[in-house]
PDBQT receptor file of N, H, CA, C and O in Angstrom, charges set to zero:
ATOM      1  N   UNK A   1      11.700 -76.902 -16.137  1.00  0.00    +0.000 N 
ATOM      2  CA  UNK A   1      13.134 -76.893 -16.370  1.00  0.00    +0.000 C 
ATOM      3  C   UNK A   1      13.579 -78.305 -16.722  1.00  0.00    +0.000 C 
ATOM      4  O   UNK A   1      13.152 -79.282 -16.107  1.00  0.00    +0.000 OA
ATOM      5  N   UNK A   2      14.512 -78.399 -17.802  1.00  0.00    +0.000 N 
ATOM      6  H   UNK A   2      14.859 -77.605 -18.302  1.00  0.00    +0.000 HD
ATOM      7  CA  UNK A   2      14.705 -79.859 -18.269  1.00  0.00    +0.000 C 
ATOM      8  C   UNK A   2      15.819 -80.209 -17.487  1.00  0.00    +0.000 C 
ATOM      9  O   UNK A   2      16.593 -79.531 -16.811  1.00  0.00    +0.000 OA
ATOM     10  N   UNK A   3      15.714 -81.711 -17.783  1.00  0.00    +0.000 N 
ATOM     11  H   UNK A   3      15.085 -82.261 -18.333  1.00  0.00    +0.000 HD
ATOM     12  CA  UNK A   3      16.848 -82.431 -16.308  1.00  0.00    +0.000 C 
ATOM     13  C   UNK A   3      18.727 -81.982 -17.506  1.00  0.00    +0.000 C 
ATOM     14  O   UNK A   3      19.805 -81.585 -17.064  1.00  0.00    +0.000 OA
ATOM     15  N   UNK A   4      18.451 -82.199 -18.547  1.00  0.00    +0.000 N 
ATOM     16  H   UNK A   4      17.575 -82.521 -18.906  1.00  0.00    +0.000 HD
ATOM     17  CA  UNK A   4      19.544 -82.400 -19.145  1.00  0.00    +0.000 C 
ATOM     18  C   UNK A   4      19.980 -81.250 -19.936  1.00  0.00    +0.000 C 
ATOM     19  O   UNK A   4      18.967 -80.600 -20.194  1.00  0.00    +0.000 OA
ATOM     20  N   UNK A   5      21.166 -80.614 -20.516  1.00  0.00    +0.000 N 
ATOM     21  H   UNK A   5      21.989 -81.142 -20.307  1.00  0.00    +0.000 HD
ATOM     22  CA  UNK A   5      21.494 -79.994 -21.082  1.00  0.00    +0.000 C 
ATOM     23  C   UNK A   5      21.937 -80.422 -22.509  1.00  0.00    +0.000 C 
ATOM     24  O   UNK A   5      22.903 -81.181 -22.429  1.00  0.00    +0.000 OA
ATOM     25  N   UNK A   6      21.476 -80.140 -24.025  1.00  0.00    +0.000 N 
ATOM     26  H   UNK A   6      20.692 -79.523 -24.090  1.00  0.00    +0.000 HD
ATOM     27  CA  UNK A   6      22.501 -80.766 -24.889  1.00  0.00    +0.000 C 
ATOM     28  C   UNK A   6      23.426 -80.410 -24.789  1.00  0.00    +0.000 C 
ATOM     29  O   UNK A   6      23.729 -79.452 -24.077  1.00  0.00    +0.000 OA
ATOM     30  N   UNK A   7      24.143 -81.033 -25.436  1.00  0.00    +0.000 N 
ATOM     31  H   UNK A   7      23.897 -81.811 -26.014  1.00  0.00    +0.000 HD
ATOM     32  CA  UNK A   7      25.836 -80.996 -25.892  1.00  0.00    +0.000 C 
ATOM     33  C   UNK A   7      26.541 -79.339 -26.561  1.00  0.00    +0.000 C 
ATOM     34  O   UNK A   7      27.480 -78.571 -26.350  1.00  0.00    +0.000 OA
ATOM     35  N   UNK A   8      25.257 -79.503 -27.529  1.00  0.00    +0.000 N 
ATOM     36  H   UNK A   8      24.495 -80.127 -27.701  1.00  0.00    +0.000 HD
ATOM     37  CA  UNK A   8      25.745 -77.931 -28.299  1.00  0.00    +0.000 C 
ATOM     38  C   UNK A   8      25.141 -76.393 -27.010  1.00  0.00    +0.000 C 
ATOM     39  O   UNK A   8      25.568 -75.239 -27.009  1.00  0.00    +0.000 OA
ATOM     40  N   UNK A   9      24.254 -76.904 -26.244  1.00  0.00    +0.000 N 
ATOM     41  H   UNK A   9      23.907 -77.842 -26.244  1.00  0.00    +0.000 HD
ATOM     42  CA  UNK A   9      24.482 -75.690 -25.301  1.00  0.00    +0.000 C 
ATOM     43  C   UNK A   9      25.676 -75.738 -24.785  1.00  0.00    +0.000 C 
ATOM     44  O   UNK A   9      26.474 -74.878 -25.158  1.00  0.00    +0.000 OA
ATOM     45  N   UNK A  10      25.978 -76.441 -24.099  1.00  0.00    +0.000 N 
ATOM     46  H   UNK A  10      25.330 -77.140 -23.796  1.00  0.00    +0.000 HD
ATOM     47  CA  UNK A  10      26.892 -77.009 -22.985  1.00  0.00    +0.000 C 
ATOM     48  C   UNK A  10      27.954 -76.222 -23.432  1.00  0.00    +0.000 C 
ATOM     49  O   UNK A  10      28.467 -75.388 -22.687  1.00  0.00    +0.000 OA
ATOM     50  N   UNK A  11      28.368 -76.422 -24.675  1.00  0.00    +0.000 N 
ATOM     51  H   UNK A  11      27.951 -77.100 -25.280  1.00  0.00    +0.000 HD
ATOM     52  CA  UNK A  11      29.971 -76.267 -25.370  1.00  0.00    +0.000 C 
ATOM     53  C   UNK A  11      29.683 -74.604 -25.393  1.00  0.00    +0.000 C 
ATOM     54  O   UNK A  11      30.541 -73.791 -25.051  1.00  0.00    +0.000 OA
ATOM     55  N   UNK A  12      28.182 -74.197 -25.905  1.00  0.00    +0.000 N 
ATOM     56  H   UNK A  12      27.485 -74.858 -26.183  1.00  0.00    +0.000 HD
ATOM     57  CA  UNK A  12      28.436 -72.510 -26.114  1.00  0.00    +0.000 C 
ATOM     58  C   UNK A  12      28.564 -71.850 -25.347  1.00  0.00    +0.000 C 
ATOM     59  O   UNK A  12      29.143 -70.787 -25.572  1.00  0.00    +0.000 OA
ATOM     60  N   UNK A  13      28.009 -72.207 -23.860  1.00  0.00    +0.000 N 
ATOM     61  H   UNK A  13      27.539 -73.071 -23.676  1.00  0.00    +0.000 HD
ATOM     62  CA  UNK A  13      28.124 -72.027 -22.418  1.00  0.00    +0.000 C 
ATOM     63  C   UNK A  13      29.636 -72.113 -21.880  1.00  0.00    +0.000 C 
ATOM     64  O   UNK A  13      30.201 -71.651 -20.888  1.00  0.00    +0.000 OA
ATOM     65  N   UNK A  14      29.841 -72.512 -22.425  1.00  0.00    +0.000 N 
ATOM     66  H   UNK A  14      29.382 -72.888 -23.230  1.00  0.00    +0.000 HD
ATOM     67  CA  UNK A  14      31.703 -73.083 -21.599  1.00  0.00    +0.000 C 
ATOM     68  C   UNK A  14      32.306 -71.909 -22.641  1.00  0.00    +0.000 C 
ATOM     69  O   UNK A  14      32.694 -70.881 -22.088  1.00  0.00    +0.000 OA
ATOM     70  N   UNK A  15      32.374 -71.952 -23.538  1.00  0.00    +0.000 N 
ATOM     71  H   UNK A  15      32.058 -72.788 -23.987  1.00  0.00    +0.000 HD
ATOM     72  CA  UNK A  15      32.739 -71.024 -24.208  1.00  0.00    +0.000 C 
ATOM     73  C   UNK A  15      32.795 -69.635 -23.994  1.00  0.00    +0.000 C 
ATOM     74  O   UNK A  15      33.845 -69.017 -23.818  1.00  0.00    +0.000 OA
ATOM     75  N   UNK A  16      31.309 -68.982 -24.013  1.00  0.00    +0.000 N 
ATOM     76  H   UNK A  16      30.455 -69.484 -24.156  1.00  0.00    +0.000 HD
ATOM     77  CA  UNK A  16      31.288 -67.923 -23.067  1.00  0.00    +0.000 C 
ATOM     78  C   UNK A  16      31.735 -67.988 -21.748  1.00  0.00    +0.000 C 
ATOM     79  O   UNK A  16      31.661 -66.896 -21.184  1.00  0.00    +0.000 OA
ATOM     80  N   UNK A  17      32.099 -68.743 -21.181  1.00  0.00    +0.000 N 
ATOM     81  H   UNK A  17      32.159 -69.630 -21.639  1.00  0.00    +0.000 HD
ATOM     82  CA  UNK A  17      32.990 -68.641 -19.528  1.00  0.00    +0.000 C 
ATOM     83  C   UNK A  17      34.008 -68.655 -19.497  1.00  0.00    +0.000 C 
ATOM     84  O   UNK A  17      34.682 -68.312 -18.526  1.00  0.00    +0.000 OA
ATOM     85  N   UNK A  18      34.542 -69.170 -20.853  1.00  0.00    +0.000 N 
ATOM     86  H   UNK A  18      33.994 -69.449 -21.642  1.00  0.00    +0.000 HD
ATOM     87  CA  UNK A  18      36.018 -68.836 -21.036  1.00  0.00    +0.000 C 
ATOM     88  C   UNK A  18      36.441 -67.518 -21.545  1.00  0.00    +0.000 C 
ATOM     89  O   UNK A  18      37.633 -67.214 -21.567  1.00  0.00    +0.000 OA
ATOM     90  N   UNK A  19      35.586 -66.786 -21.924  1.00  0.00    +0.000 N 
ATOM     91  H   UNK A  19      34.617 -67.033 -21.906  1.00  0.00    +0.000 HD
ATOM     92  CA  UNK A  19      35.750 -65.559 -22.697  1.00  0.00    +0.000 C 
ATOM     93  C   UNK A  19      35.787 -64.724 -21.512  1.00  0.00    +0.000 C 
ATOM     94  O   UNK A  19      36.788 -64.008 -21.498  1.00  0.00    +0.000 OA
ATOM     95  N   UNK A  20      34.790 -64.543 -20.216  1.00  0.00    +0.000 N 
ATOM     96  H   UNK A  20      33.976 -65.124 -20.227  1.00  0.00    +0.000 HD
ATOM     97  CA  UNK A  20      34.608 -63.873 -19.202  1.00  0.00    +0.000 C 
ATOM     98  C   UNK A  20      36.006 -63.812 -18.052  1.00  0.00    +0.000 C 
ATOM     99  O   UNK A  20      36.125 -63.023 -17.115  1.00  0.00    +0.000 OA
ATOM    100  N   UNK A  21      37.067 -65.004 -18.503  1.00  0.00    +0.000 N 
ATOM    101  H   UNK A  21      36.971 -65.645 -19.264  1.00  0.00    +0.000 HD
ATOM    102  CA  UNK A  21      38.055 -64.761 -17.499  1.00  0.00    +0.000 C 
ATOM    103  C   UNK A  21      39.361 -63.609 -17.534  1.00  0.00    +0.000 C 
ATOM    104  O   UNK A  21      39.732 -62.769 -18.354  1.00  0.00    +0.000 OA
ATOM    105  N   UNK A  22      39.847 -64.072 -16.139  1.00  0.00    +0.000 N 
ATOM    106  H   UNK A  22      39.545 -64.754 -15.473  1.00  0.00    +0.000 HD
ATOM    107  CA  UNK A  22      40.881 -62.478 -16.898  1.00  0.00    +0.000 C 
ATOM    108  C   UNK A  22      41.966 -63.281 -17.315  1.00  0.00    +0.000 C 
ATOM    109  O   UNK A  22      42.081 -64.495 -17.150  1.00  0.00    +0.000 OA
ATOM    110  N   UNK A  23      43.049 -62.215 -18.079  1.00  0.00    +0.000 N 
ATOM    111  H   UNK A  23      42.956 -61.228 -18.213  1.00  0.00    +0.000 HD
ATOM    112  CA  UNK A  23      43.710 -62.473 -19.051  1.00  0.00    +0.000 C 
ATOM    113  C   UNK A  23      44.819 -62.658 -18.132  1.00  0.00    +0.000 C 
ATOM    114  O   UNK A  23      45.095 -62.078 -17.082  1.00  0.00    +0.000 OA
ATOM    115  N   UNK A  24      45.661 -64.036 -19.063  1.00  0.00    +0.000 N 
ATOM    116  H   UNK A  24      45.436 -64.507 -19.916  1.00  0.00    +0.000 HD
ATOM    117  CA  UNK A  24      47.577 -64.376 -18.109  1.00  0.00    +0.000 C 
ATOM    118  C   UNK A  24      47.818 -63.232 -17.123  1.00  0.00    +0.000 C 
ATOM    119  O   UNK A  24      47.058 -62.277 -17.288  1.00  0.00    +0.000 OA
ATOM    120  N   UNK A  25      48.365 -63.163 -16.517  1.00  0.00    +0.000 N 
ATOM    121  H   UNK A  25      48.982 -63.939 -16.383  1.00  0.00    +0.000 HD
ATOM    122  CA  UNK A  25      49.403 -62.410 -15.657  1.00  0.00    +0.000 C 
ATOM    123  C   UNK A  25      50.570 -61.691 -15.980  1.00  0.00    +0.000 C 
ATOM    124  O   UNK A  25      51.079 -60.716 -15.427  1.00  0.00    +0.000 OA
ATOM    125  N   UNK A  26      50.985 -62.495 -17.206  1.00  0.00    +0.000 N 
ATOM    126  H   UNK A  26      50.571 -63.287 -17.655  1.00  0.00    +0.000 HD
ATOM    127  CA  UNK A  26      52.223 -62.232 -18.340  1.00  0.00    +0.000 C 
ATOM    128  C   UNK A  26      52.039 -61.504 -19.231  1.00  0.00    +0.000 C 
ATOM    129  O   UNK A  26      52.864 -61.211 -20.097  1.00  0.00    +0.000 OA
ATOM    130  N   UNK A  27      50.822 -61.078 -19.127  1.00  0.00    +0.000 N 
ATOM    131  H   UNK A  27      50.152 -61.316 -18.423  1.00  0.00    +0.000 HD
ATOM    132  CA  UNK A  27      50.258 -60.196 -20.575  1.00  0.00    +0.000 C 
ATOM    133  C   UNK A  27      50.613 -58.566 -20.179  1.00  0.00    +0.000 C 
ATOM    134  O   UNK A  27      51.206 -57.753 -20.888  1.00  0.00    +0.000 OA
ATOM    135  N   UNK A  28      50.116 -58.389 -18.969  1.00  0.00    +0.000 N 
ATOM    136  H   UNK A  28      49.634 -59.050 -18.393  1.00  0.00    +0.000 HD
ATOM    137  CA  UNK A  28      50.661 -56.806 -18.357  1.00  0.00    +0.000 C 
ATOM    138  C   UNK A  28      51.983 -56.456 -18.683  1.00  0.00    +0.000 C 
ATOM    139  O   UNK A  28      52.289 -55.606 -19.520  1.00  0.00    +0.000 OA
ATOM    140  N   UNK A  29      52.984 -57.316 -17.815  1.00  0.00    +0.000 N 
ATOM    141  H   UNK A  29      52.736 -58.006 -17.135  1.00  0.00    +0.000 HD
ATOM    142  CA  UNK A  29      54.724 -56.376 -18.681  1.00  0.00    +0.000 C 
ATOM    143  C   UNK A  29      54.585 -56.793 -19.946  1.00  0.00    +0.000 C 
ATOM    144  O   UNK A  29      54.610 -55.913 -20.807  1.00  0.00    +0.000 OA
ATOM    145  N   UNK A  30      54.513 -57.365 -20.120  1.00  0.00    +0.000 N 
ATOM    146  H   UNK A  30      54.492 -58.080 -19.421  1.00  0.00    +0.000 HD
ATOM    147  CA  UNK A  30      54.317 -58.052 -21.885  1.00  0.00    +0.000 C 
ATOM    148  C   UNK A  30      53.967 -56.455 -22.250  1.00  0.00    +0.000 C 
ATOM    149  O   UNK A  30      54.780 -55.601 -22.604  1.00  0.00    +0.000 OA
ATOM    150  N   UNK A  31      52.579 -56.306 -22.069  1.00  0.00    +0.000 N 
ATOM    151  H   UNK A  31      51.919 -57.000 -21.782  1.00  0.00    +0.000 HD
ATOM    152  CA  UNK A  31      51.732 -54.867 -22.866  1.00  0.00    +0.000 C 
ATOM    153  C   UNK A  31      52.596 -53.841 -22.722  1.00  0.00    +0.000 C 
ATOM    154  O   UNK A  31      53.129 -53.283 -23.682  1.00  0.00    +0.000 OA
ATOM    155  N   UNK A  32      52.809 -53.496 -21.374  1.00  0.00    +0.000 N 
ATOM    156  H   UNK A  32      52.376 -53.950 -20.595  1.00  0.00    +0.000 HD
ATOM    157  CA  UNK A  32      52.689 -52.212 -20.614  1.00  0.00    +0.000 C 
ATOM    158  C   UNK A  32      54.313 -52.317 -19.809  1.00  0.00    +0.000 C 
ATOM    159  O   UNK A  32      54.615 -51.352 -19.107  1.00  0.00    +0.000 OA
ATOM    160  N   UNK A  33      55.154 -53.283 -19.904  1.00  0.00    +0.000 N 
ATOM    161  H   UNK A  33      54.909 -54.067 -20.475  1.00  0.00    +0.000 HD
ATOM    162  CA  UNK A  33      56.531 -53.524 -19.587  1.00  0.00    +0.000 C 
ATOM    163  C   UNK A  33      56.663 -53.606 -18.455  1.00  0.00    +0.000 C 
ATOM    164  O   UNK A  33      55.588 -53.650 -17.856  1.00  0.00    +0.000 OA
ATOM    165  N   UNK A  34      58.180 -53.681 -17.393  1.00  0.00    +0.000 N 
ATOM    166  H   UNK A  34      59.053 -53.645 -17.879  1.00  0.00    +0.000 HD
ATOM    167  CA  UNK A  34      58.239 -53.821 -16.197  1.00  0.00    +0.000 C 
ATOM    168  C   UNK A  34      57.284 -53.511 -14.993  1.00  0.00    +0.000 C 
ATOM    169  O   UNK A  34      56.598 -54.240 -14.276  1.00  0.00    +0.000 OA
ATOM    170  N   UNK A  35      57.519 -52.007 -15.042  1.00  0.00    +0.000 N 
ATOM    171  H   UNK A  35      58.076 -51.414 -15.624  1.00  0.00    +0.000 HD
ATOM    172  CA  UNK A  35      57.148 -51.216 -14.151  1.00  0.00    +0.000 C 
ATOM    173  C   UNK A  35      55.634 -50.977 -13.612  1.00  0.00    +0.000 C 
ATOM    174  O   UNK A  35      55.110 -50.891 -12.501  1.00  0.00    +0.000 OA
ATOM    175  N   UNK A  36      55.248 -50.920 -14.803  1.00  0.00    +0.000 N 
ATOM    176  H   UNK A  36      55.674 -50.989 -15.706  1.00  0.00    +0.000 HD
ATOM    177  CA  UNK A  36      53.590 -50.715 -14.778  1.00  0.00    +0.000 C 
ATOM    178  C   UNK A  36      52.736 -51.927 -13.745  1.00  0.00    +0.000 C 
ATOM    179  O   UNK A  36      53.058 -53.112 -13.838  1.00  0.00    +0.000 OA
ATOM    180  N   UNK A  37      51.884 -51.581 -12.993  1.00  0.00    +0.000 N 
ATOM    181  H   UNK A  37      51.622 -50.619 -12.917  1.00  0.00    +0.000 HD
ATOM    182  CA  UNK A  37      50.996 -52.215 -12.503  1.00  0.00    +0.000 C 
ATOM    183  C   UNK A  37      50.014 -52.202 -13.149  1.00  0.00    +0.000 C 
ATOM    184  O   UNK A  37      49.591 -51.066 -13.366  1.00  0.00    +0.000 OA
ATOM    185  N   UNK A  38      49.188 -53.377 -13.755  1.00  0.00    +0.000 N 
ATOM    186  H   UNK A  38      49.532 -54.299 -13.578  1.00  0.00    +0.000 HD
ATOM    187  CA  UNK A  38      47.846 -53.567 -13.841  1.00  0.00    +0.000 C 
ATOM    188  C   UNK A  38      46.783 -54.313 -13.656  1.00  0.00    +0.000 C 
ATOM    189  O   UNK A  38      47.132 -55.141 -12.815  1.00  0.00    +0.000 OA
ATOM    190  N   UNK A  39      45.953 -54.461 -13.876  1.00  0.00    +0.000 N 
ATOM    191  H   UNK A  39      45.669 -53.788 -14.559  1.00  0.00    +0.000 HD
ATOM    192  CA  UNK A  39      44.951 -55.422 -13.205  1.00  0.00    +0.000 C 
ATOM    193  C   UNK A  39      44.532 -56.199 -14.461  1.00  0.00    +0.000 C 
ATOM    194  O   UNK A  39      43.885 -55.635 -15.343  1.00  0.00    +0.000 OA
ATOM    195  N   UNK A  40      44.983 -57.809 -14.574  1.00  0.00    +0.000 N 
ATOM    196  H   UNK A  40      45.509 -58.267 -13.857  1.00  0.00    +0.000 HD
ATOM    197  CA  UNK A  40      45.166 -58.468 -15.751  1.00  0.00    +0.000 C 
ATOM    198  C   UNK A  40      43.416 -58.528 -16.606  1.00  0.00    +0.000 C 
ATOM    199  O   UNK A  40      43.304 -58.651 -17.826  1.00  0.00    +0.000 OA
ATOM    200  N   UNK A  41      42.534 -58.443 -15.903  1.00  0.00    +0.000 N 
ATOM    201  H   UNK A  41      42.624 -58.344 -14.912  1.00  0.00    +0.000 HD
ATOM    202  CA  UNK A  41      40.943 -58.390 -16.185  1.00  0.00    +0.000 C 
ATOM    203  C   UNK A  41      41.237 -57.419 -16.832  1.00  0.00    +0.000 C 
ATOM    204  O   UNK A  41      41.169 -57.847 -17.984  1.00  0.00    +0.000 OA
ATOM    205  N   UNK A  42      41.568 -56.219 -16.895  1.00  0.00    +0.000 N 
ATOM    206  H   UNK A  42      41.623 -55.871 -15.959  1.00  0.00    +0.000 HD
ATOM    207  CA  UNK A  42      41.357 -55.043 -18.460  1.00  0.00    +0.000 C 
ATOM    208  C   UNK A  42      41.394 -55.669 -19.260  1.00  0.00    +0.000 C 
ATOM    209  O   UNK A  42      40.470 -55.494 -20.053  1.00  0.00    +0.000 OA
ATOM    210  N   UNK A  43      42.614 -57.009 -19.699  1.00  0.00    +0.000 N 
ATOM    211  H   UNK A  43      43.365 -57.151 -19.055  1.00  0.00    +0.000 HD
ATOM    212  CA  UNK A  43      42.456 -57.305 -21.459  1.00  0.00    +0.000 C 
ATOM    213  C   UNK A  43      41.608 -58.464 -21.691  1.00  0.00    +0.000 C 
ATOM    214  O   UNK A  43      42.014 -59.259 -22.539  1.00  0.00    +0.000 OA
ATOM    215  N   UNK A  44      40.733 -58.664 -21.221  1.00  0.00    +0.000 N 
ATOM    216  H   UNK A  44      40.403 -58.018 -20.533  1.00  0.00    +0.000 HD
ATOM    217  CA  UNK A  44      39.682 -59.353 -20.918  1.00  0.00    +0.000 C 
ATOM    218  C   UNK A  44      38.963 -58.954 -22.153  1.00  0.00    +0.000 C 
ATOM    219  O   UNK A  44      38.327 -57.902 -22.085  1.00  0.00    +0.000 OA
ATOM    220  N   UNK A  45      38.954 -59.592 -23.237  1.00  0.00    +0.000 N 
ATOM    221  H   UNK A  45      39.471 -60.446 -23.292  1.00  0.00    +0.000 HD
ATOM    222  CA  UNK A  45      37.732 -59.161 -24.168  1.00  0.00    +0.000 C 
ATOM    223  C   UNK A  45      36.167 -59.127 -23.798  1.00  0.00    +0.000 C 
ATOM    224  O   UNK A  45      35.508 -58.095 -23.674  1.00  0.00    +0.000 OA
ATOM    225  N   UNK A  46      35.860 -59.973 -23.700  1.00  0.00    +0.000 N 
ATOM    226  H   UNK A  46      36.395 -60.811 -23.801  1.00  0.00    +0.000 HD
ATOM    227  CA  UNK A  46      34.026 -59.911 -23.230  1.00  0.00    +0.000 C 
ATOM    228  C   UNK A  46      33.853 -59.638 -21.943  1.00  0.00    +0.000 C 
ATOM    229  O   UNK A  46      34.072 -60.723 -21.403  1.00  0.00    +0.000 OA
ATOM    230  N   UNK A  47      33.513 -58.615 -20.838  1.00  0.00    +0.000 N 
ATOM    231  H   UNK A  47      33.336 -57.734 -21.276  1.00  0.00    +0.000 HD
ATOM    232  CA  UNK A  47      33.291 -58.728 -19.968  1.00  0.00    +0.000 C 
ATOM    233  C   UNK A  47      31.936 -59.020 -19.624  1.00  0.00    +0.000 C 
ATOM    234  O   UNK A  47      31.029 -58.300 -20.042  1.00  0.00    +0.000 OA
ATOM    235  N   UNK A  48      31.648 -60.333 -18.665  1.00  0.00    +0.000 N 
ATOM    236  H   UNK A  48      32.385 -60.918 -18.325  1.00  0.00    +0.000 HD
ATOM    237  CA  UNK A  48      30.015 -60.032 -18.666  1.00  0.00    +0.000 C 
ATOM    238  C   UNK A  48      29.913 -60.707 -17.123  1.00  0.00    +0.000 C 
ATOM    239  O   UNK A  48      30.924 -61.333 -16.808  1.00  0.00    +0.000 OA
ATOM    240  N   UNK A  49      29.042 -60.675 -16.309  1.00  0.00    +0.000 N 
ATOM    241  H   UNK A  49      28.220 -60.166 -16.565  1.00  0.00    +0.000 HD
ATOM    242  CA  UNK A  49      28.524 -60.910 -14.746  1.00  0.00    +0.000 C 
ATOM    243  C   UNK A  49      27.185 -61.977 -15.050  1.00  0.00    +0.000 C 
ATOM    244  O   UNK A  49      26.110 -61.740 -15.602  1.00  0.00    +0.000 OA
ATOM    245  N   UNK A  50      27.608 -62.964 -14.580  1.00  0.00    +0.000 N 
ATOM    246  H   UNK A  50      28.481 -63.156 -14.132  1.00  0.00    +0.000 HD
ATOM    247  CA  UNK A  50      26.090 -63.867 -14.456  1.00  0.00    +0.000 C 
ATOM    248  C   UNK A  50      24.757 -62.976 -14.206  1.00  0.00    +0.000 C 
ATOM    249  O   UNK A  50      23.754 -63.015 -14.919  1.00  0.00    +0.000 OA
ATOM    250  N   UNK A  51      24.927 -62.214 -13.128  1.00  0.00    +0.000 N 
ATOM    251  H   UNK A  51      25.742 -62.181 -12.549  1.00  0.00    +0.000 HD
ATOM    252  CA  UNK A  51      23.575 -61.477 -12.827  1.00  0.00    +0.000 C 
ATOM    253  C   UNK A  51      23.329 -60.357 -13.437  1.00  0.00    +0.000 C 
ATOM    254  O   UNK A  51      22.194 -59.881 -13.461  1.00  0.00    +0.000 OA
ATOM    255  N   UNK A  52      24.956 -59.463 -14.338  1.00  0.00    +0.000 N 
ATOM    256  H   UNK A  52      25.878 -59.850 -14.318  1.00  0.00    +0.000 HD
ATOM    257  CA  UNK A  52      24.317 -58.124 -14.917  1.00  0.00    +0.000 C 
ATOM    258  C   UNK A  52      23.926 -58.661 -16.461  1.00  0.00    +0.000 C 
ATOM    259  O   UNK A  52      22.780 -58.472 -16.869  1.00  0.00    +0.000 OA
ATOM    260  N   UNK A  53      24.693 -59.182 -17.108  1.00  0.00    +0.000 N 
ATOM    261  H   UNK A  53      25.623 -59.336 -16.776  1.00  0.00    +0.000 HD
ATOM    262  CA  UNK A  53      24.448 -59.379 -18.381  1.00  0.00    +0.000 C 
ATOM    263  C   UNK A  53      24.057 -60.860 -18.867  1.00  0.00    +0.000 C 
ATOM    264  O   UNK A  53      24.673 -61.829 -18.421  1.00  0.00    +0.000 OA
ATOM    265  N   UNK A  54      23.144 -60.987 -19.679  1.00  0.00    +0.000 N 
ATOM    266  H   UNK A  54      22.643 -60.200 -20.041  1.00  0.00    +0.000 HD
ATOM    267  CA  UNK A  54      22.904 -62.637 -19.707  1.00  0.00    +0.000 C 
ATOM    268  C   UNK A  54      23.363 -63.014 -21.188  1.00  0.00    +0.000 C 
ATOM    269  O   UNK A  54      23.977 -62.184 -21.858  1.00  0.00    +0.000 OA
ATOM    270  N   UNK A  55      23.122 -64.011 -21.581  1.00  0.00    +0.000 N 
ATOM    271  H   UNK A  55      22.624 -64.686 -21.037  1.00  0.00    +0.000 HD
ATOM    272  CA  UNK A  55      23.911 -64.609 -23.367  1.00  0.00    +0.000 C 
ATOM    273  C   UNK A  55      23.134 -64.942 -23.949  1.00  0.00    +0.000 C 
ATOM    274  O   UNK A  55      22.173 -65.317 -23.276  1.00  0.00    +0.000 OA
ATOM    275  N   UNK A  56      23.032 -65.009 -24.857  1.00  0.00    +0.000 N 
ATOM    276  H   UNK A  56      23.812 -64.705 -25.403  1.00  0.00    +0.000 HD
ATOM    277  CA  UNK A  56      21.798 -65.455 -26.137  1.00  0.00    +0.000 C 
ATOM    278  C   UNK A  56      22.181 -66.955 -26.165  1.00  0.00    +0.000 C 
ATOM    279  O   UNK A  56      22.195 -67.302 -27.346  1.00  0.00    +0.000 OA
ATOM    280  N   UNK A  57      22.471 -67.898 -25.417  1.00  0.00    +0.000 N 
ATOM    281  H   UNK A  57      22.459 -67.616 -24.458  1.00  0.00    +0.000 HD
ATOM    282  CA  UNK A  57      23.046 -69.289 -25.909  1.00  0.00    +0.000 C 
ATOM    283  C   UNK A  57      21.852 -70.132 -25.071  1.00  0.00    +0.000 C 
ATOM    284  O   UNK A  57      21.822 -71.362 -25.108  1.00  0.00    +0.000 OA
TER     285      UNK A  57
């Protein structure tokens, strides 16, 4: 295992971890209006789990 990471992993890595979070809080009434409850992770485009799914990066 190497001590260092390059730069261009690093960035594609961060990248994909930004894709994995859930979405504003503001986005639910926004979508779905007052009333509705939802759980802001649905508009989550990429969903992925360190241990279920891994990344090509």
């Amino acid at each position: 295992m190497s001590r260092f990471i390059n730069l261009a992993k690093k960035l594609r890595l961060a990248k994909k971890k930004r894709q994995t979070r859930w979405a504003p809080f503001w986005t639910v009434p926004k979508i779905y209006g007052q009333g509705r409850r939802v759980h802001p992770g649905r508009h989550t485009e990429v969903k992925r789990h360190w241990r279920r799914n891994k990344t090509k990066a």
